[in-house]
N, C-alpha and C positions, 0 to 999 in steps of 0.2 A: 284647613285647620278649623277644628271648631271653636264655638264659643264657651268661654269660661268665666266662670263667677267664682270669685273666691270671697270667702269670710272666716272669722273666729272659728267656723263649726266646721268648715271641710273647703272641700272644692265640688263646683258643680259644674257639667261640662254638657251642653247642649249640640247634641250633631247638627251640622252642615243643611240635614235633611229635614232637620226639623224647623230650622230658621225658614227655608224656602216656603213649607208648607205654611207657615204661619203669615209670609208674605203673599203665597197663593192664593188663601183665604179671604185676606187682607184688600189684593188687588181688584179682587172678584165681585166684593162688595158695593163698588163704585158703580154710578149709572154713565153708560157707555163703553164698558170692558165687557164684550160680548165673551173672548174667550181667548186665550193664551197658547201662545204658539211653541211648538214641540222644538227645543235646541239639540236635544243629544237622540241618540241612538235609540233607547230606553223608552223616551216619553212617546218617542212614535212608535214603538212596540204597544204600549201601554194604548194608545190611542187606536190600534189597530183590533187590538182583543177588547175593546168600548171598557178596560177597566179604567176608575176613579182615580185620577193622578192630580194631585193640588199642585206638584211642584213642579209643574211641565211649563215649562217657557219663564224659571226663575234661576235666579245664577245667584249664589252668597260667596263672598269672599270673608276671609277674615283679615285684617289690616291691622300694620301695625303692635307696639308693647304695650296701648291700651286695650285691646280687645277688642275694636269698635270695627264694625261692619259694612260693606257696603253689598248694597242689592240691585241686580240688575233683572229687569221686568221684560220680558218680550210678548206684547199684547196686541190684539186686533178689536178696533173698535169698532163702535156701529157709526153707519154714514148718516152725516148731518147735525152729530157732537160737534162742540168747539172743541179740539186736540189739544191746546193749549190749557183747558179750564179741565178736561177731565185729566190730561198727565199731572197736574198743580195737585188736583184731591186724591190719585192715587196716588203720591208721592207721599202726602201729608198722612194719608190714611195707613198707609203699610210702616212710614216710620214711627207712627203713633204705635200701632198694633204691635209691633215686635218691640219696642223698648216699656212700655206698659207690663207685658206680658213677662218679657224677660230682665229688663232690665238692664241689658246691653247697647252700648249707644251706636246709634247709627251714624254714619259717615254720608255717607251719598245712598240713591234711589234713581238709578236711571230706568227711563222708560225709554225702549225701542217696538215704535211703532210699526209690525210687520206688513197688514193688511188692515182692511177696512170693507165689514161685510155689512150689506146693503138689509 
């Protein structure tokens, strides 16, 4: 289900696909998230043809009669980060990013640590 913003002047309804992307973005930005790992079918198509996929290793759900989201991050960091201090800033980072941007609040940010590349 995607996300929705309603006011006086309409309704505005952001896809599913676009949240990820902006969490992709988001998660990328942080030092020690070398790169994001492929959950569905799709991203490792995407990964195999070297096209640009932001939303590869990002899950959005929609939660919830308030709208509010919750994100799940599947990431491989670099070896020798504190995994603790860089999940804390991408957490912080990608809930800022998406509620800034859009407006919709966030719920939870899980990060699932898959790998760790040297």
């Amino acid at each position: 289900m995607p996300g929705l913003i309603v006011n006086d002047l309409g309704k505005i309804t952001l896809s599913d696909e676009l949240l990820a992307s902006i969490a992709g973005y988001a998660a990328m930005e942080n030092y020690g998230i070398v790169g994001m790992s492929a959950k569905k079918a799709s991203d490792t198509f995407f990964q195999l043809i070297g096209s640009e996929n932001n939303k590869r290793g990002v899950a959005v759900t929609t939660t919830g009669e308030d709208g509010s989201i919750d994100v799940d991050l599947y990431v491989t960091l670099m070896y020798g980060v504190s995994l603790p201090a860089v999940a804390e800033n991408a957490r912080r980072n990608v809930r800022y990013r998406i509620e800034e941007m859009t407006g919709l609040k966030v719920r939870n940010v899980n990060i699932h640590v898959e790998s760790i590349k040297v």
